[in-house]
OpenMM code with the backbone's topology and positions (N, CA, C; nanometers):
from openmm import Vec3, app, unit

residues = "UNK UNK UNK UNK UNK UNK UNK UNK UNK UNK UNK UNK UNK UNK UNK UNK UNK UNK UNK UNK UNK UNK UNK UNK UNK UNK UNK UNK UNK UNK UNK UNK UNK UNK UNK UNK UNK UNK UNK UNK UNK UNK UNK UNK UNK UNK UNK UNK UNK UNK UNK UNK UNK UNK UNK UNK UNK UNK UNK UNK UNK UNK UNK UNK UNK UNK UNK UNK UNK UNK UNK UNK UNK UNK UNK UNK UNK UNK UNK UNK UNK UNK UNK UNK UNK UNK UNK UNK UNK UNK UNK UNK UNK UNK UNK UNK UNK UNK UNK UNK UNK UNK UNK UNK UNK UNK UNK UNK UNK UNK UNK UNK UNK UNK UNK UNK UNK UNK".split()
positions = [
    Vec3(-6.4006, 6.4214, 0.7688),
    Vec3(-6.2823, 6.3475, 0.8080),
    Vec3(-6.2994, 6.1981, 0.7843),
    Vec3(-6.4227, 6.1441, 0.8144),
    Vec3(-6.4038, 5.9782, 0.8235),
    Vec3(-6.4863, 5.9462, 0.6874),
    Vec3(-6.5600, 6.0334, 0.6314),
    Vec3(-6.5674, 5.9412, 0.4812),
    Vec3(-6.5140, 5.8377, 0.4362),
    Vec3(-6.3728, 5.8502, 0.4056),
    Vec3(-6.2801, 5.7637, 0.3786),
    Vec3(-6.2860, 5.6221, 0.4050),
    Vec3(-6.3674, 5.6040, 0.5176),
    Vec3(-6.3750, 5.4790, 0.6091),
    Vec3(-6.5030, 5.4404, 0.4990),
    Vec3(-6.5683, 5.5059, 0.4449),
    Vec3(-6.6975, 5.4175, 0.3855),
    Vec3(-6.6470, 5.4030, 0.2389),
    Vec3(-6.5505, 5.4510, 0.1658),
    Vec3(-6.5174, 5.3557, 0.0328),
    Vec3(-6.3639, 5.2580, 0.1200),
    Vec3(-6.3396, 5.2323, 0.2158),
    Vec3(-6.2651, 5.1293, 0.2599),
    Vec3(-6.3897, 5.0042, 0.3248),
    Vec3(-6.5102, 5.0267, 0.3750),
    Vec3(-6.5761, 4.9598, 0.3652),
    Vec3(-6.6563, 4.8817, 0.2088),
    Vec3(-6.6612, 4.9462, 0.1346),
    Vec3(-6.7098, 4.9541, 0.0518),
    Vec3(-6.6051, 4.8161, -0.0638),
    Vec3(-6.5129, 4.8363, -0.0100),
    Vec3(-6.3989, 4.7372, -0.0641),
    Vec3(-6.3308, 4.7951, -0.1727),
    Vec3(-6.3412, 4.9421, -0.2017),
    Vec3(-6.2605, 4.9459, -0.2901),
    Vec3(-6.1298, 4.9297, -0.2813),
    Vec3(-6.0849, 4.9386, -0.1434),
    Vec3(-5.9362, 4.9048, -0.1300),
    Vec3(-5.8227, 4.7820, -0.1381),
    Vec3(-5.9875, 4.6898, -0.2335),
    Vec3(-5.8538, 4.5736, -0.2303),
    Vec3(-5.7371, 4.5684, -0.3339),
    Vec3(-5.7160, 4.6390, -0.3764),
    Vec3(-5.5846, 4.6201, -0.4398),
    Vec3(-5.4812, 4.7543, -0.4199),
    Vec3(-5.5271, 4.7357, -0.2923),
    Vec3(-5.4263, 4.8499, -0.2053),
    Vec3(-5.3473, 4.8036, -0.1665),
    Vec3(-5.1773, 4.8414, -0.1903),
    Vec3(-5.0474, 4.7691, -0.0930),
    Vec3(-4.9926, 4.8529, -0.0136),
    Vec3(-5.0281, 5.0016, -0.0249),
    Vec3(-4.9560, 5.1068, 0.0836),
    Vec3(-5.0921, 5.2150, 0.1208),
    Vec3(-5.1190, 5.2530, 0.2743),
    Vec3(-5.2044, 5.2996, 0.2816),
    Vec3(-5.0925, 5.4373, 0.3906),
    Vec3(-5.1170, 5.5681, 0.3543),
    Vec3(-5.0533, 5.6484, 0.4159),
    Vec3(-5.1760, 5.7363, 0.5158),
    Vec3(-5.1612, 5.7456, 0.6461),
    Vec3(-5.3143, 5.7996, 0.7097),
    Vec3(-5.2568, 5.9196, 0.7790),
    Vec3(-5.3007, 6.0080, 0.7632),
    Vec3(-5.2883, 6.1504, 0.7669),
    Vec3(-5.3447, 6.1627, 0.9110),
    Vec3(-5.2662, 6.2226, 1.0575),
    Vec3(-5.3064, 6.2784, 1.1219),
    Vec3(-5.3178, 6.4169, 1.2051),
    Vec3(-5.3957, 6.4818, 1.2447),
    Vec3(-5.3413, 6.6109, 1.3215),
    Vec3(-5.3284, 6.5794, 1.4866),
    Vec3(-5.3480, 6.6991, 1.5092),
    Vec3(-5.2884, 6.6497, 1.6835),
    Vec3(-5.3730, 6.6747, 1.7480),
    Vec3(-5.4954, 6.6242, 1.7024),
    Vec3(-5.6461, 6.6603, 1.7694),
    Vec3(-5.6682, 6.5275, 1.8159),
    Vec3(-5.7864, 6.5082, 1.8997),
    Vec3(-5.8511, 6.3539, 1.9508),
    Vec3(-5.8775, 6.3352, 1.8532),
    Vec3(-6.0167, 6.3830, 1.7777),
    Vec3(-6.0700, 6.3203, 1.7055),
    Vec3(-5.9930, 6.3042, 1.5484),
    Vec3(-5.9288, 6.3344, 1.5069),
    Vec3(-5.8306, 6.3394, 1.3969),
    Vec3(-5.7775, 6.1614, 1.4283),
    Vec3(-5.6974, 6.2019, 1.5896),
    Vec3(-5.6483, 6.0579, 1.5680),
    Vec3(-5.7098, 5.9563, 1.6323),
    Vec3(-5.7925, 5.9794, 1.6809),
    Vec3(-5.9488, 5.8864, 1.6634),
    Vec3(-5.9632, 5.7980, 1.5529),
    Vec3(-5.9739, 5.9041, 1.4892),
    Vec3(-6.0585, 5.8647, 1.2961),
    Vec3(-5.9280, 5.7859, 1.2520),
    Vec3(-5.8113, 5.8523, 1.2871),
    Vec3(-5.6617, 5.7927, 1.1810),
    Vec3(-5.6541, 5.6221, 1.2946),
    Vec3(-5.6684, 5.6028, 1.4153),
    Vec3(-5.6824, 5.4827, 1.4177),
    Vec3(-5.7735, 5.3876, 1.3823),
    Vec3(-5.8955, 5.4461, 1.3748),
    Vec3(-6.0307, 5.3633, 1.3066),
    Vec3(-6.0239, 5.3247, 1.1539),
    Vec3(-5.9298, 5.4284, 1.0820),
    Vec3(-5.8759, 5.3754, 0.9588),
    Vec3(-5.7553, 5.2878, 0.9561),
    Vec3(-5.7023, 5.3457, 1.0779),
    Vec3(-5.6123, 5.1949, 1.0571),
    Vec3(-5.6034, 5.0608, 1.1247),
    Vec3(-5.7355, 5.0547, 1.1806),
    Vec3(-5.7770, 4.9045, 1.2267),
    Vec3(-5.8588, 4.9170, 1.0960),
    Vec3(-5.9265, 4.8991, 1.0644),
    Vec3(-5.9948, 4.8871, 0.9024),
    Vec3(-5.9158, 4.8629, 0.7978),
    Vec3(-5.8186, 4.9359, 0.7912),
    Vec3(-5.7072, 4.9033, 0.6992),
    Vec3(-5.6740, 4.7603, 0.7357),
    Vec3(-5.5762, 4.7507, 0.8419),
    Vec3(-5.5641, 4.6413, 0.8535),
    Vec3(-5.5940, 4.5164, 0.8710),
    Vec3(-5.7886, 4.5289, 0.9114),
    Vec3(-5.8642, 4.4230, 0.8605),
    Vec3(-5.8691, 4.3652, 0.6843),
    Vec3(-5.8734, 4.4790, 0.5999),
    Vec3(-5.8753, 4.4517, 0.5378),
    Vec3(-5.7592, 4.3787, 0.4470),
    Vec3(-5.6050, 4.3961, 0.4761),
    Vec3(-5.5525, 4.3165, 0.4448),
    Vec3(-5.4374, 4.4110, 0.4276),
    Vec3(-5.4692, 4.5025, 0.4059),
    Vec3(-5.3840, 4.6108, 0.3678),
    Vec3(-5.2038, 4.6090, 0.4273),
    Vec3(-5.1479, 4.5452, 0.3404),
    Vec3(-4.9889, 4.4743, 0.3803),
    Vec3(-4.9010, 4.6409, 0.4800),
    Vec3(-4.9425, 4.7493, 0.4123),
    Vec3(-4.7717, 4.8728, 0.4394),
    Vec3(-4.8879, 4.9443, 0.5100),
    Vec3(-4.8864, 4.9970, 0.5985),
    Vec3(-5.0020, 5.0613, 0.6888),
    Vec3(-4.8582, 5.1858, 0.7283),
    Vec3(-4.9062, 5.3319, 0.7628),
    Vec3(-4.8545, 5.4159, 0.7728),
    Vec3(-4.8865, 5.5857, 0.8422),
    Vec3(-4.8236, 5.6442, 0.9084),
    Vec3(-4.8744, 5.7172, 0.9460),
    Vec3(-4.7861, 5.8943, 0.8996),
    Vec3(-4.8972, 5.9758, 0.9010),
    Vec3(-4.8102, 6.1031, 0.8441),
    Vec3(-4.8566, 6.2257, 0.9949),
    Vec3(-4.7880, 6.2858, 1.0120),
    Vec3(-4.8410, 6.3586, 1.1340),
    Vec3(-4.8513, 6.5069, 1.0630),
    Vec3(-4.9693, 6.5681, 1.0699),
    Vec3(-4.9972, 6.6541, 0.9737),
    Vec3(-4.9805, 6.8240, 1.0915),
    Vec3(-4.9677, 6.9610, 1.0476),
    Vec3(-5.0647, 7.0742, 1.1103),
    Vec3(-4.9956, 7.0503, 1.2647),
    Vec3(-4.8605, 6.9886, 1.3095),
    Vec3(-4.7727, 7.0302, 1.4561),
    Vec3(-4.7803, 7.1408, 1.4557),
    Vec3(-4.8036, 7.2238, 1.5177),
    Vec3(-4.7219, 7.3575, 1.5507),
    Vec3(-4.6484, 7.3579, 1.6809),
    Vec3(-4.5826, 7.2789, 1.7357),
    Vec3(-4.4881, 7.2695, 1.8365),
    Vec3(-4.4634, 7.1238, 1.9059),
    Vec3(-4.3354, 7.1151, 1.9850),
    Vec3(-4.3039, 6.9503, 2.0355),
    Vec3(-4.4011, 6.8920, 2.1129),
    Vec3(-4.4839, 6.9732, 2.1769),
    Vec3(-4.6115, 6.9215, 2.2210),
    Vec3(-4.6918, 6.8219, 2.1763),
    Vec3(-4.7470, 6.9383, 2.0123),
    Vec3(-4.8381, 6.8543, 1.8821),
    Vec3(-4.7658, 6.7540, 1.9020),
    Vec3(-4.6283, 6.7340, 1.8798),
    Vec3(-4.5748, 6.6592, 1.7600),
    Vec3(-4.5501, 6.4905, 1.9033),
    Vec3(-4.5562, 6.5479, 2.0102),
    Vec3(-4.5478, 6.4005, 2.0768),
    Vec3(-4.6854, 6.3535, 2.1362),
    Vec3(-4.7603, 6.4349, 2.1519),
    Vec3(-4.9271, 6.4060, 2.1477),
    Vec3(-4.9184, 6.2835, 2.0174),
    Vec3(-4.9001, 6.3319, 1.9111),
    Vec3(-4.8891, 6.2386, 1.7943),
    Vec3(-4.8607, 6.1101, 1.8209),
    Vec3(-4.7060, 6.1117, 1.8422),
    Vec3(-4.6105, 6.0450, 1.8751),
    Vec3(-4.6360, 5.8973, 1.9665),
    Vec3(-4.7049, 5.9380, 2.0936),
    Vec3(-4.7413, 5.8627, 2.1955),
    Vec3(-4.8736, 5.7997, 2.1577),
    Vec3(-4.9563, 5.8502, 2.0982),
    Vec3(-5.1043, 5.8182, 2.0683),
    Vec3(-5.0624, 5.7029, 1.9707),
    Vec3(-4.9776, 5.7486, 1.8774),
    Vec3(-4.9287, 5.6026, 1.7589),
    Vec3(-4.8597, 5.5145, 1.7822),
    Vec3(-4.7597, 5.5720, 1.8936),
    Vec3(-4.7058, 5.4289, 1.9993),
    Vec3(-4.7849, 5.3356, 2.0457),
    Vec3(-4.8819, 5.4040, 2.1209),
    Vec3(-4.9626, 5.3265, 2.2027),
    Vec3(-5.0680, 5.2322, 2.1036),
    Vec3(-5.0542, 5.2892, 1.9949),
    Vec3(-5.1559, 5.1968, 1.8828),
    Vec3(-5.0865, 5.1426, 1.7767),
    Vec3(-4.9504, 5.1024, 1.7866),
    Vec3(-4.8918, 5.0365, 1.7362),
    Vec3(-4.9066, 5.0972, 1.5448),
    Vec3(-4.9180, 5.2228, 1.5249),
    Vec3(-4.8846, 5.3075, 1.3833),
    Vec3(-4.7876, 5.3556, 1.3697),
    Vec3(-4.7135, 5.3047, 1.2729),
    Vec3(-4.5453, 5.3966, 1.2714),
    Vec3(-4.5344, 5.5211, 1.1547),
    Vec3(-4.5569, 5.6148, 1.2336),
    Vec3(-4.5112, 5.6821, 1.1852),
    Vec3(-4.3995, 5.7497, 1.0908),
    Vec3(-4.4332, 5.7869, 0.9622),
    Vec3(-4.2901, 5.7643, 0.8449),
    Vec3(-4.2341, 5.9285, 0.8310),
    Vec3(-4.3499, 6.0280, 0.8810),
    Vec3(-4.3191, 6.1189, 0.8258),
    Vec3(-4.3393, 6.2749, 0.9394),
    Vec3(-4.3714, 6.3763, 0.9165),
    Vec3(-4.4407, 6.4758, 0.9865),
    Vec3(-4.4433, 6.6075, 0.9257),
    Vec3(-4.5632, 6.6230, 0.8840),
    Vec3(-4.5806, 6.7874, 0.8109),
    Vec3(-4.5839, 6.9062, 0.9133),
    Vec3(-4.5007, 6.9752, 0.9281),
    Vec3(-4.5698, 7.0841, 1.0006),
    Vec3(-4.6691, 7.2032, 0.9739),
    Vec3(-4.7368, 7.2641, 1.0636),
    Vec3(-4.8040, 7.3903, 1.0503),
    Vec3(-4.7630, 7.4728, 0.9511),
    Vec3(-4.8172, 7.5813, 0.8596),
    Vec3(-4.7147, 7.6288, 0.7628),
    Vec3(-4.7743, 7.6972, 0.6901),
    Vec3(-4.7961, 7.8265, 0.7691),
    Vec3(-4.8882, 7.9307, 0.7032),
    Vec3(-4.8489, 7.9864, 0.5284),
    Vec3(-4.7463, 7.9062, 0.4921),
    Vec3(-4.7450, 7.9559, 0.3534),
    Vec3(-4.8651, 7.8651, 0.3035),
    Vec3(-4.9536, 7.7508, 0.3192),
    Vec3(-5.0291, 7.6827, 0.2939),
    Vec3(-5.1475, 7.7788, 0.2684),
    Vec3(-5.1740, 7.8190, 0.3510),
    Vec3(-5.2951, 7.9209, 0.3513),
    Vec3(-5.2269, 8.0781, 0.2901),
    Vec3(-5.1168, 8.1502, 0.2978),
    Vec3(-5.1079, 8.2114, 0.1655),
    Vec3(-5.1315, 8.2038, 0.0070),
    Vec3(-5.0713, 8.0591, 0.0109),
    Vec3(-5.0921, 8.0325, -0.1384),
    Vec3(-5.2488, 8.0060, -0.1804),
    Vec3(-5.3297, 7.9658, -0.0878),
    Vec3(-5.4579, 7.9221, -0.1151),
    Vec3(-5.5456, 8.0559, -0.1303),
    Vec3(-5.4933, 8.1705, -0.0083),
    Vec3(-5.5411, 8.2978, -0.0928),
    Vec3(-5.4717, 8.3679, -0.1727),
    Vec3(-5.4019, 8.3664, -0.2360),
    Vec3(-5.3067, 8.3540, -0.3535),
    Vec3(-5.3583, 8.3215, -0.4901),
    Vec3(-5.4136, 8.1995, -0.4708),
    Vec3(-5.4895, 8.1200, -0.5717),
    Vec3(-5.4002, 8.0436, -0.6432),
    Vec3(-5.2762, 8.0249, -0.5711),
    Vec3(-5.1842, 7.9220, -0.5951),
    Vec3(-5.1746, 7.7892, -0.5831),
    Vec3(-5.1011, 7.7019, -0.6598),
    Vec3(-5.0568, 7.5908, -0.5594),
    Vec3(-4.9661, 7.6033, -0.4937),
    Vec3(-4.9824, 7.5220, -0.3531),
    Vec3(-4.8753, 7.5557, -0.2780),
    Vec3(-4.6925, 7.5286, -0.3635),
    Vec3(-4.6667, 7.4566, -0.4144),
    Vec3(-4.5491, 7.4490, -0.4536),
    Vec3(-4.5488, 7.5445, -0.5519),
    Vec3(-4.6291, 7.6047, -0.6076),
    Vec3(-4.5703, 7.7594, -0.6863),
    Vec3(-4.5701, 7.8741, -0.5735),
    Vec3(-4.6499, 7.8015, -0.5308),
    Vec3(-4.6253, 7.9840, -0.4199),
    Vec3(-4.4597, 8.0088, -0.3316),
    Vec3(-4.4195, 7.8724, -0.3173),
    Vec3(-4.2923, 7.8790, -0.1875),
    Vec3(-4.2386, 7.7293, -0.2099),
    Vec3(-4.1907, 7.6867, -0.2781),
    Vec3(-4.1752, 7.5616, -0.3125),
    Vec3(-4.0462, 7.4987, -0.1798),
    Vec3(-3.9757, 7.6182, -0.1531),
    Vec3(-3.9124, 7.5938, -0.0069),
    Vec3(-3.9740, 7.6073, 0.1209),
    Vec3(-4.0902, 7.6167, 0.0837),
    Vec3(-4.1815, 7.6088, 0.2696),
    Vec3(-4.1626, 7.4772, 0.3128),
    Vec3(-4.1471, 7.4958, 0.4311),
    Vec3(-4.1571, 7.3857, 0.5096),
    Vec3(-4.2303, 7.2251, 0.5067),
    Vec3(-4.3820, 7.2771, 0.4674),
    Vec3(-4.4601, 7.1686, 0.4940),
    Vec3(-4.3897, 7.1281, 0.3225),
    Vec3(-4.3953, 7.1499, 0.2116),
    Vec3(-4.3879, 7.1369, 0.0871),
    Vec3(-4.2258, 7.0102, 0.0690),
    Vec3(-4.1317, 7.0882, 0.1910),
    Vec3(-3.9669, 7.0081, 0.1825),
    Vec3(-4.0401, 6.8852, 0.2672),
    Vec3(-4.1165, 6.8875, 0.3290),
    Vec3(-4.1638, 6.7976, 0.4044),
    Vec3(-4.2580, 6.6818, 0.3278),
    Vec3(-4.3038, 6.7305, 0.2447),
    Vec3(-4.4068, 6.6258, 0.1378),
    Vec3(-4.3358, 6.5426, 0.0315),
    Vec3(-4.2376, 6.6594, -0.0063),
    Vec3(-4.1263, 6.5760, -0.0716),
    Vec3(-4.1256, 6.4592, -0.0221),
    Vec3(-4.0343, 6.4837, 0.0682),
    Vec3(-3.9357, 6.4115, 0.1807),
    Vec3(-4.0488, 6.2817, 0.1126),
    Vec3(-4.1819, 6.3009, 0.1700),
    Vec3(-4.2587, 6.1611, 0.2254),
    Vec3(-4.2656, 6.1093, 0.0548),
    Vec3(-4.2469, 6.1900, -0.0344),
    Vec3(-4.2558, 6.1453, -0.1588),
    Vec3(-4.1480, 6.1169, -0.2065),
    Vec3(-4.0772, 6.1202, -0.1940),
    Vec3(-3.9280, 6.0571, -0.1849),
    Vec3(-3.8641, 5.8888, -0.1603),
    Vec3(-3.9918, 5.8765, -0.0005),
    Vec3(-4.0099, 5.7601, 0.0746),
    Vec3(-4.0662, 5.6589, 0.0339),
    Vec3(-4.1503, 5.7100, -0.0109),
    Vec3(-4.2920, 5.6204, -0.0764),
    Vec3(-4.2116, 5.5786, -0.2167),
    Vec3(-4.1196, 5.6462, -0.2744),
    Vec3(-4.0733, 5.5963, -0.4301),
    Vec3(-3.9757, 5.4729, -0.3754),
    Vec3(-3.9410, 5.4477, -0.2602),
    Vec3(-3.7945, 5.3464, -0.2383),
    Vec3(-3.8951, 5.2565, -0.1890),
    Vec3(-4.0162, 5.2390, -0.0928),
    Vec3(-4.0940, 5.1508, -0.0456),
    Vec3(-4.1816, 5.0951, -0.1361),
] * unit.nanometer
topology = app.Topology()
chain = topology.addChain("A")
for resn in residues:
    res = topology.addResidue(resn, chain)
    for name in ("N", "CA", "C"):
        topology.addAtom(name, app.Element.getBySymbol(name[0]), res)
């Protein structure tokens, strides 16, 4: 999970202008997703962002919610749980050939959609 944090130490991220940080609705998930995004934002990093990954109910999804409030991450997006993910992977698919209307997939769009106007 926190690799990531050692090529952001490392500086490869300076010519980064949008950083999107992936979280689940675990502690340590958003542990790690705030430690990347105080790092991020030491480093200079202008569009700081949050994706809420793997909800499976309003619970997950305000566990999320409140944890990124309280740490000042705004959240742009939210993938849900989405067992076609793990079909297609034993499948030996990619997920967008396997169900290109699953949920999490209309949902990645979406954030890819976002990211083209920002």
């Amino acid at each position: 999970m926190e690799a990531g944090l050692e090529h952001l130490k490392r500086g490869t991220a300076k010519n980064v202008d949008m950083m999107i940080i992936v979280v689940e609705p675990y502690y340590r998930s958003l542990e790690a997703g705030m430690r990347t995004f105080k790092l991020a934002t030491e480093l200079n990093i202008k569009h700081l962002y949050v994706v809420s990954n793997k909800f499976t109910n309003e619970d997950d999804e305000n566990a999320i919610k409140s944890f990124c409030e309280k740490h000042s991450m705004p959240i742009i997006s939210n993938i849900p749980y989405d067992s076609n993910l793990i079909e297609a992977e034993r499948n030996e698919k990619a997920p967008y050939d396997y169900n290109s209307e699953a949920p999490s997939i209309k949902a990645i769009n979406k954030i890819s959609d976002w990211i083209s106007t920002h």
